[in-house]
N, C-alpha and C positions, 0 to 999 in steps of 0.2 A: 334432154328434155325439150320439148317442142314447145312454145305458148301462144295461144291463141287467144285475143282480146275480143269479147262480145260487144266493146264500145266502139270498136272502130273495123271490126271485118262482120257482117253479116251471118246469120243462123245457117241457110244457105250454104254459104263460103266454108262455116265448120263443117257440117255433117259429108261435106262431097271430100273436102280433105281426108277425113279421117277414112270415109269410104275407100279413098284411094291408094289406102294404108294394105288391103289385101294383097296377098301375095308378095309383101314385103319384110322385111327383117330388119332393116336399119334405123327406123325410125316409130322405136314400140312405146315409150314416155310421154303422153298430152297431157299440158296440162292448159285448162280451160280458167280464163279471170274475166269478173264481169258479165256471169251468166245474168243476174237481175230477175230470175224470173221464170224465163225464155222456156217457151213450152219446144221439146222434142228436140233436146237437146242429146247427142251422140246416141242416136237411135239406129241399130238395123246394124250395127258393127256387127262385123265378120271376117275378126283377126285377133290374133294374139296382144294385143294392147293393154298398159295401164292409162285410164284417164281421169285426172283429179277435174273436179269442177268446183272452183273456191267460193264457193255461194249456194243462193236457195236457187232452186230448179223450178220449170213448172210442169206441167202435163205429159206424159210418157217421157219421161228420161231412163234414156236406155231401155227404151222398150224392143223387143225383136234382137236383144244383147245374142251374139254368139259368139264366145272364146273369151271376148272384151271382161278384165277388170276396170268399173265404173267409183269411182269413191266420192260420194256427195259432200261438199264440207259444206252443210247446212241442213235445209229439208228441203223434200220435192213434195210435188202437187200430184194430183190425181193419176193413176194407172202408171207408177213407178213400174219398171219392168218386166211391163203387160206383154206375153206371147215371148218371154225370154227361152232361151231352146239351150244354152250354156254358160259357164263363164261366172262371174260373181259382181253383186251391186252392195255396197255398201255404203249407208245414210248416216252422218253423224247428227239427225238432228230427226224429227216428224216427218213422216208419210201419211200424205189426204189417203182418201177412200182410193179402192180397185188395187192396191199395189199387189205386183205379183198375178196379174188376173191371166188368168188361162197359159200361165208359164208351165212350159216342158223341160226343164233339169237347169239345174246351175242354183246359185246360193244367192239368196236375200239375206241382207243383214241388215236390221233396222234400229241404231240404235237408242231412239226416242219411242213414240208410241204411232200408233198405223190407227187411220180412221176406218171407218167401217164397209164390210167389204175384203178387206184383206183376203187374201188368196183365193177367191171368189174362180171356181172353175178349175182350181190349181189340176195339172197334169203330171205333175211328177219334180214340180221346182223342191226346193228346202226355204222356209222363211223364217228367219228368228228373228222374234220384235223382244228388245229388252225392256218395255215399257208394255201399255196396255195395247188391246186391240177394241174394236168397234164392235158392230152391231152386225148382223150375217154374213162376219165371216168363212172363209171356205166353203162356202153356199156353193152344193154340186161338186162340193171338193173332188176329185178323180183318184189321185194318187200325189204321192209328193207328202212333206214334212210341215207341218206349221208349229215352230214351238216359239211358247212367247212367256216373259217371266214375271208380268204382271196379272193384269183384269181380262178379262172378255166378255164384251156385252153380249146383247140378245142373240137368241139362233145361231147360236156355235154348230157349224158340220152341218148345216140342215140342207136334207136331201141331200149329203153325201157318199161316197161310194166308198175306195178302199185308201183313201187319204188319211191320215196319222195327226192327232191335235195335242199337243202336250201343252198343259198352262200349271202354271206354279200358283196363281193367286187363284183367285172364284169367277166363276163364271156363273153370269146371270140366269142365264137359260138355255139349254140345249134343243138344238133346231130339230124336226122332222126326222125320225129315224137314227137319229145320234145319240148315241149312249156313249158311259161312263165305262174304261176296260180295265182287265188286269195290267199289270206293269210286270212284264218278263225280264228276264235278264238281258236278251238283245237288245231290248228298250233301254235299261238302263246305260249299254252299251253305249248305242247310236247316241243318247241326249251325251255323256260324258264326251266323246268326241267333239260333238256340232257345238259344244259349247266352249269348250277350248277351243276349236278352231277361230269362232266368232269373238273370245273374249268378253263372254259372259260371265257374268259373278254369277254363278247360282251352282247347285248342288243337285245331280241328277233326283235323286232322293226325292227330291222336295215338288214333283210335278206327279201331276196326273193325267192317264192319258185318257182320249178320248177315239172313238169312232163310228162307221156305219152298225148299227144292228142289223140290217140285210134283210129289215120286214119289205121293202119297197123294193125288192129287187124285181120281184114279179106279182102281175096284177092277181087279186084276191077278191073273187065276188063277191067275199059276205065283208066286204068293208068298201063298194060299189057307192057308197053313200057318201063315203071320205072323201073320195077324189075329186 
């Protein structure tokens, strides 16, 4: 295990370290004390790495993550791992707004509650908030998983495409184009999986899914007034 003190070696001096971790094998264990904060914090990895960070995060942590396991002992700040392309981030405490924003594959694991915003753009990441979520989440959703086993505020999926929303509690309002869907078997499938994997208490059973209705896929004159 490698440790790197944010009191006494600069933000800087971490992210060039760990960057310099590519193409290596001996040294895959970071762990990070004395974040305090610190925005963009092990951002743009691109290796096979575990990195603990014993504290709260601030603004993209671990955004741009590829291969990198991230595990927050705390919570992060705004656009948790935004444009993430693999790999896994996992929060033991609250995620601000944008987490997850315009991420292409790897796994969110949030285990407090995600402000609003949450997978805003998502591309094909997976996010599971064991708490609630905010207000236009998955706005533009694309593709990718958001399942969360509390609340979701306003405009769930609005103007989403072919992005997946599983919420176990109520959801205030569904955004633009987002409806309420059957729950298939592979549904129930995928949720038993991603929630074992994540170590969520919850019960495939007990969610409902959501997604695009596919009226906004293509323009429709005689609704020329909507738009």
């Amino acid at each position: 295990m490698q440790t790197i003190d944010l009191e006494t070696q600069s933000l800087r001096e971490l992210n060039q370290t760990l960057h310099d971790q590519i193409g290596q094998t001996n040294q895959t264990a970071w762990e990070i004390n004395n974040p305090r904060g610190s925005h963009a914090i092990a951002v743009g990895l691109d290796a096979p790495m575990d990195v603990t960070i014993n504290g709260n995060a601030g603004y993209f942590c671990a955004s741009m993550n590829k291969q990198a396991n991230v595990h927050v002992k705390g919570s992060a700040g705004p656009g948790l791992g935004e444009n993430m392309i693999s790999g896994t981030i996992t929060v033991d405490g609250d995620a601000s707004q944008n987490a997850g924003a315009t991420a292409h594959g790897g796994l969110i694991n949030i285990k407090g509650n995600a402000s609003a915003r949450c997978g805003i753009s998502m591309k094909g990441v997976d996010i599971v908030v064991h708490g609630n979520i905010g207000h236009m989440s998955a706005f533009m959703g694309q593709s990718g998983n958001l399942v969360v086993l509390g609340d979701a505020g306003d405009a769930l999926g609005d103007s989403c495409y072919e992005a997946r929303f599983f919420v176990r509690g109520e959801v205030k309002s569904l955004g633009a184009d987002c409806e309420k869907k059957e729950m298939r078997p592979e549904h129930i499938e995928f949720l038993k999986d991603i929630l074992e994997r994540t170590g969520a208490d919850a019960k495939p059973e007990e969610f409902t899914r959501y997604g695009s209705a596919r009226k906004l896929y293509n323009f429709d004159v005689d609704n020329a007034s909507a738009y």
